[in-house]
N, C-alpha and C positions, 0 to 999 in steps of 0.2 A: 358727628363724633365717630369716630372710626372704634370699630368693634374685632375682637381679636376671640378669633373661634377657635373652635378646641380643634383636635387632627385623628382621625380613625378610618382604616383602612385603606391609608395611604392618601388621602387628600381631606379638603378644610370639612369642619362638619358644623350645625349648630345647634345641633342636639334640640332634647326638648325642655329644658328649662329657658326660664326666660328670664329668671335674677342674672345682675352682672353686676362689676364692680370696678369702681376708677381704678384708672391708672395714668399717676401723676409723673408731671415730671419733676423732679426733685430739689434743681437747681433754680426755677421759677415758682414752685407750688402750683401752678395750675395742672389741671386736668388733661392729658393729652390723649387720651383714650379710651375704651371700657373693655373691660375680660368676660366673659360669658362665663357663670358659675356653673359647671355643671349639678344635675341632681343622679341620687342615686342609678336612675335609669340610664344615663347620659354612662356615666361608669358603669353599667352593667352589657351596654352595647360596647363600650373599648373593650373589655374582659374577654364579651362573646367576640370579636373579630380577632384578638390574640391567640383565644384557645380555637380560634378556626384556622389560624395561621400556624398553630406549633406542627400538626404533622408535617407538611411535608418541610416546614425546615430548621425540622430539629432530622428530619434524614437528609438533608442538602448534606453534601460532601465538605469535608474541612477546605480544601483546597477552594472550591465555590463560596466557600462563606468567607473564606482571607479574600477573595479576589473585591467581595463587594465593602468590607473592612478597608482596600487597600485604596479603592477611587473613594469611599466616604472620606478619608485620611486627606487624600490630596484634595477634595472639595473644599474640607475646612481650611485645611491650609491655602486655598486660593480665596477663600473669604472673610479671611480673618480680621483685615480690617473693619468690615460691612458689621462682622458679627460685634464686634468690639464698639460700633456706634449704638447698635441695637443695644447694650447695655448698658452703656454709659447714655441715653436717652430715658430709662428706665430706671435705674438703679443709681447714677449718679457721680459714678468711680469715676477718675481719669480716665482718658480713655487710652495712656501704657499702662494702666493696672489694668484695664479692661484686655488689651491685648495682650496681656502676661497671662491672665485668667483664662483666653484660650488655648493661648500655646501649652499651659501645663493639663487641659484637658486633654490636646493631643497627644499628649504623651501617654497617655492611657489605651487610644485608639491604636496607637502604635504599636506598645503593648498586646492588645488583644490580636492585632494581626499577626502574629506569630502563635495565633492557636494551635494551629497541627503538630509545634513540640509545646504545648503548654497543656492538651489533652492526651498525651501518648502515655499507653496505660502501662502494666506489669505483665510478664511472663515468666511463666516457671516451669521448666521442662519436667517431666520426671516425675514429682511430688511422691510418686509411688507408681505399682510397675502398672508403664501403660495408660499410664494417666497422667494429663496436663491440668494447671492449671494457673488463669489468666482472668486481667480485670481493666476495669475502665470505666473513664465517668461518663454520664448521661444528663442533658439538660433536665431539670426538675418541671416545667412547663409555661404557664404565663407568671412573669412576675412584674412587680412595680417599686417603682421609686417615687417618693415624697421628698422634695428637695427645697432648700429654704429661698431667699431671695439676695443672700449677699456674694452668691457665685450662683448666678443662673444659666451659665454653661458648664463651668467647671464642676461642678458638681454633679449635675445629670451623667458629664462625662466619664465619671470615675466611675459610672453605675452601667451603664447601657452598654457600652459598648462589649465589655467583658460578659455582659448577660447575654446579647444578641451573640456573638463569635460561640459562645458554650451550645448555642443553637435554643435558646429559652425566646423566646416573644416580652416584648417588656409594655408596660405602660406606665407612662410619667405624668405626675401631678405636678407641676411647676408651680413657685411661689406667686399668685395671682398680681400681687405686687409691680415685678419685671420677668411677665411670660413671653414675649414675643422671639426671643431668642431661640424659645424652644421651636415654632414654629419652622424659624428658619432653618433649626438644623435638622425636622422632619423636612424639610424641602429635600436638603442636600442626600436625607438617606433617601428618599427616591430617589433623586438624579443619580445615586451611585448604585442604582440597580434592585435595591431591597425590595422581596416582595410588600403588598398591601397587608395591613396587619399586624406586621412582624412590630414595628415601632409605632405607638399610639400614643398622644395628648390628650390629659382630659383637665380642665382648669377647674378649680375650685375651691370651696372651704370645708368646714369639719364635715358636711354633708360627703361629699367627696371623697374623702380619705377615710370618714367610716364606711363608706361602701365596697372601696378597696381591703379595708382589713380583715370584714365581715364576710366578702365574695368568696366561697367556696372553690372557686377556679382560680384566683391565684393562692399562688403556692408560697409565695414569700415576700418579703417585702424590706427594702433598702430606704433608711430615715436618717435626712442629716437635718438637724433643728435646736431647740432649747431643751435643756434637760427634762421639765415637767413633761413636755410630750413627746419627746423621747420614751419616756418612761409609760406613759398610757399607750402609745401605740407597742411598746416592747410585750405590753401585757394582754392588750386585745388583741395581737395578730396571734400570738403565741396560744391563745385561749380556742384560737380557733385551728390549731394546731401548723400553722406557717412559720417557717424559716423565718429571724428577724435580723438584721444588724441596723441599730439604733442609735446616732452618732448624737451626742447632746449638748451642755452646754462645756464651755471652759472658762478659768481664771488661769490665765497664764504669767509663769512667773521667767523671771530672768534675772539670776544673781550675778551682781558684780563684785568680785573679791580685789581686796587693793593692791594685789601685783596688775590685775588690768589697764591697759590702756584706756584711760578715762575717753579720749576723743573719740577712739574705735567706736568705744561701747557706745556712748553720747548717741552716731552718728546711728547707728542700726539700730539700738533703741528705740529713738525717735520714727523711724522709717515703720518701725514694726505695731509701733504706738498708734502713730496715727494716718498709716498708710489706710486708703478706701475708707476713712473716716472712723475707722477702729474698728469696724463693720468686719471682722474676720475670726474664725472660730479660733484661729491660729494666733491673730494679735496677743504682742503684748502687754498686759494694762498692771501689771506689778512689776514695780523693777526693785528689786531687794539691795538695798548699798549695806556690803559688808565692813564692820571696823572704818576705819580712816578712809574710806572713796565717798563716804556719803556729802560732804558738803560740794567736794568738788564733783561729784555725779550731777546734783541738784544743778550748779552754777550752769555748767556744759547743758544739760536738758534741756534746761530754761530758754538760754542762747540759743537752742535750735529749735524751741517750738512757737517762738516769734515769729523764726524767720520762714515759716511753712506758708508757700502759696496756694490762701485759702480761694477758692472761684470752682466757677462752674466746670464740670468734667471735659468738656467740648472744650474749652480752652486749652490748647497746650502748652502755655505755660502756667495750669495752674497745678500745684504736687498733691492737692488733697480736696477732692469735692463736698456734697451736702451728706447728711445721712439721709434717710430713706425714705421717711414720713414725715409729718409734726408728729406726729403722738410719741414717734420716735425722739424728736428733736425734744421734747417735752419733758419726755424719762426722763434723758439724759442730764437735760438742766438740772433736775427733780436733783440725779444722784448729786451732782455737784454742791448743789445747797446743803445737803444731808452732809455733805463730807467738813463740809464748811460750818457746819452747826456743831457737826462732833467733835472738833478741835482741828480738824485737817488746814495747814498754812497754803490760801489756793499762790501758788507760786506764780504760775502765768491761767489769764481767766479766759477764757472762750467764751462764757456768757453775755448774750447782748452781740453777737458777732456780727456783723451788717457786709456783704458783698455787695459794694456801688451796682446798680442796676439791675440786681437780684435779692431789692427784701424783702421780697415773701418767699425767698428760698429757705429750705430745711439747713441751714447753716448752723455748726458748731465749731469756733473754734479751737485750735487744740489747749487743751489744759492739763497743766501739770501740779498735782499734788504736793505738798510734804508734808511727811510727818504723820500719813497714815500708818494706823490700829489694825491690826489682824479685827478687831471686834467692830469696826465702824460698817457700815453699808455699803460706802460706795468699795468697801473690800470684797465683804461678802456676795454683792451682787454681782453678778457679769454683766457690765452697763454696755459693752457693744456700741463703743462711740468713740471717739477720741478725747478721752482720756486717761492720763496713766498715773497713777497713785504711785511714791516714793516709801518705801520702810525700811526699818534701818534691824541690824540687828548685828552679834559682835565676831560670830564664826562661821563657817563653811557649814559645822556640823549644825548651828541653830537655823541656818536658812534651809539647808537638807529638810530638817523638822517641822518648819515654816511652809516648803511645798508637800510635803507629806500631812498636816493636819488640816490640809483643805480640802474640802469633799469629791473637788475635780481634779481630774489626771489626765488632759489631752496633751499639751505642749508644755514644755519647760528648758533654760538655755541657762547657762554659768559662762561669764565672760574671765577668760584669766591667764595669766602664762603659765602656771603650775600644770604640769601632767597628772601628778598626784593628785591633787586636788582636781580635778577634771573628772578623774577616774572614779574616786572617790563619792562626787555628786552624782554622776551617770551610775553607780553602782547601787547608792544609798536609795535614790527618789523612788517615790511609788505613780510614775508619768509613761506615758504612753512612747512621747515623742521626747527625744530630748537634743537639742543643739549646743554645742563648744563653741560657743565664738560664732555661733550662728541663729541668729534670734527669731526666725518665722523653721523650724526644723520640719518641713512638711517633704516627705521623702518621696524620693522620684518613684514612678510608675511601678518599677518593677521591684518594689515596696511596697506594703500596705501601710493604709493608712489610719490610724484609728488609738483612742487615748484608753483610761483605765477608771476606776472608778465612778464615780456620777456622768462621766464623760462618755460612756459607751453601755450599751445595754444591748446584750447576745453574746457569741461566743469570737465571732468572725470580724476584723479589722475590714476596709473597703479597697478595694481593686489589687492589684499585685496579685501574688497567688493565694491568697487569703481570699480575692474573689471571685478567684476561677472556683474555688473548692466550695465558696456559700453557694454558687449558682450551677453547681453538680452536684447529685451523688453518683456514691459506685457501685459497682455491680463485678461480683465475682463467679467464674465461671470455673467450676471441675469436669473434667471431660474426659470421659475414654473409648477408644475407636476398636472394641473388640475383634478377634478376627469369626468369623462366622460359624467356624469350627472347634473355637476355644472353649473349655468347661468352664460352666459359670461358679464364683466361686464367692455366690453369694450367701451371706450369714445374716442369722438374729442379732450377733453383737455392733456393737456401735463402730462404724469401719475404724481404720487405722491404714495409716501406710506402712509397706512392706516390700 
């Protein structure tokens, strides 16, 4: 059984724990390998080789730090395919969502290699006579990322790299789930020159990520996962006084108003529903038909989520693979029954779903609702599977109220030809993210990313310049260069410029 070690100081390591834990492959259910769990000491040696790594480069040169940014950049992108099996071996997606999932992490690295104008600080000549002053940010020192298992690239990526270019040392807990990705892209940052250090893995479970929260040497800490722990780690980093941004769960909604093009919408709907198995924080699992689109929404949904190529990731011609676990596949049955018991009409059923020569795969497939309740379960829960509950309601303004009385606020989309009414819902919603006519609205790099309500916990959204500014602070400089000969014209009152 192949065993997948953690990564500290620049090459494999295997610490000293000696719990591990399966990792399946998804679309078979067997067992394809084991994760080494690390224990607190295991993270307390990444910690120590990070904070031995920050001096000297958190003083490496911007220009040196873009250069090893700039071959990490071209690394991924010459391994993009490799990387994109390693996840889809793991985790289960197709493997063009797997290869989407890297490209939109390079966009981030890309991003970050334009540090030297992304840290360039203030200057003020003058401020008063003979005196300057001037400011600028500074890496904060070791920080970490706990990242979930349904983007096991993408997601480290929105974190690290923007951490490492500010000159901070990072160390990443990857979901033990589907870690091997992580390894590989610790390969690529040495090949691209990074010192030993600078970039550390350490795998594990709550042992693991309470040792990160509770370690005195980092300084802050980057969480994308489910709301409940979102929310305890928002409270235990913070208690120990670290930097947080705690990205959590979502219900994501997507109103169709009846000037919409029912086929458009149908077709991205569906995509956004049960694309990676619904497995997306961004997915959309509520689609709200407003006034008169509701039947014919239903009809059009239905028609496309029959016709969804349900198989294994490794197949290229399948459009939607397994979810992640059983216990996953299990839930999700779970919610469908509940929805079904609380009056919900299962329009098309995914339960009982069998892929010929894969059943003992984590198969779901896709299932569409009608006729869900704001009150029922499978509303209230973020089931994180494929599938997407239909509700109905009579105006712009009640569906506006409809995404507003839901606890979470990550993503939200209104499909319509009205500009008014466009304007109007993008105006009204209390949502982080919101898309026209665009139903997955996850905004390019040099954007942040990040929702509102139960959806986020901290002050700072993730990568773009929301994550240059979590992973610095500033420091203000007043300066005056006397001449040797000048009378000093120092006072007991509080200065003042003059």
């Amino acid at each position: 059984m192949r065993t997948i070690d953690h990564w500290i100081t620049g090459r494999p390591a295997t610490g000293e724990s000696t719990r591990t834990s399966p990792v399946f492959d998804p679309a078979t259910g067997q067992q394809q390998a084991e994760v080494r769990l690390g224990s607190t000491a295991d993270v307390g040696t990444a910690v120590a080789a990070a904070k031995a790594a920050f001096p000297d480069w958190s003083q490496t040169s911007l220009s040196a730090r873009a250069k090893v940014l700039f071959a990490f950049r071209q690394l991924v992108h010459a391994q993009v395919d490799e990387l994109a099996a390693l996840i889809t071996a793991e985790h289960g997606k197709v493997l063009s969502d797997a290869v989407g999932e890297v490209q939109r992490g390079l966009e981030v690295v890309e991003f970050a290699c334009g540090i030297p104008q992304l840290l360039k600080g203030e200057y003020s000549d003058q401020v008063s006579a003979g005196v300057d002053s001037y400011s600028w940010r500074e890496p904060l020192g070791v920080v970490a990322g706990i990242t979930p298992f349904n983007f096991p690239a993408m997601v480290p990526m929105w974190m690290f790299p923007v951490a490492i270019a500010c000159g901070n040392t990072f160390v990443l807990k990857p979901s033990e789930r589907d870690p091997s990705v992580s390894l590989r892209l610790a390969e690529l940052w040495r090949e691209a020159g990074l010192p030993g250090g600078v970039f550390n893995v350490v795998h594990g479970d709550k042992e693991a990520v309470d040792a990160l929260l509770d370690s005195p040497d980092v300084a802050a800490v980057s969480f994308v996962g489910s709301t409940p722990i979102a929310r305890y780690i928002h409270e235990r980093a913070t208690a120990t006084g670290k930097r947080v941004q705690a990205l959590g769960g979502a219900k994501n909604h997507a109103i169709v108003l009846p000037d919409a093009d029912v086929d458009f919408a149908a077709d991205h709907l569906s995509a956004a529903a049960f694309g990676s198995a619904g497995e997306r924080c961004m997915a959309v699992s509520a689609a709200v038909a407003v006034g008169a689109s509701a039947d014919r929404l239903v009809e059009a949904l239905g028609e496309r989520a029959r016709a969804v190529a349900v198989g294994p990731g490794s197949d290229t011609t399948s459009e939607m693979g397994p979810v992640i676990t059983r216990a996953a596949q299990q839930r999700i049955l779970g919610l469908i029954d509940a929805g079904e018991a609380e009056g919900a009409r299962v329009a098309v059923d995914g339960r009982g779903y069998v892929v010929p020569g894969h059943e003992d795969g984590f198969f779901v497939g896709p299932t569409l609702l009608d006729g869900v309740t704001t009150g029922m379960d499978v509303y209230r829960q973020e089931i994180f599977g494929p599938v997407l509950s239909v509700l109905r309601c009579r105006d712009v303004d009640e569906a506006i109220a409809m995404v507003n009385a839901n606890p979470y606020g990550n993503g939200t989309a209104v499909f319509t030809n009205s500009g008014e009414a466009a304007r109007r819902f993008q105006r009204g919603v209390h949502v982080g993210m919101i898309g026209i006519n665009v139903p997955v609205p996850v905004p390019m790099a040099f954007h942040s990313f990040g929702g509102w309500k139960d959806s986020l916990f901290g002050d700072t959204h993730v990568h773009g310049p929301e994550g240059v500014r979590f992973y610095t602070r500033a420091k203000v400089v007043t300066a005056r260069w006397p001449a040797t000969s000048a009378a000093s014209d120092a006072s007991f009152h509080f200065p003042t410029s003059r």
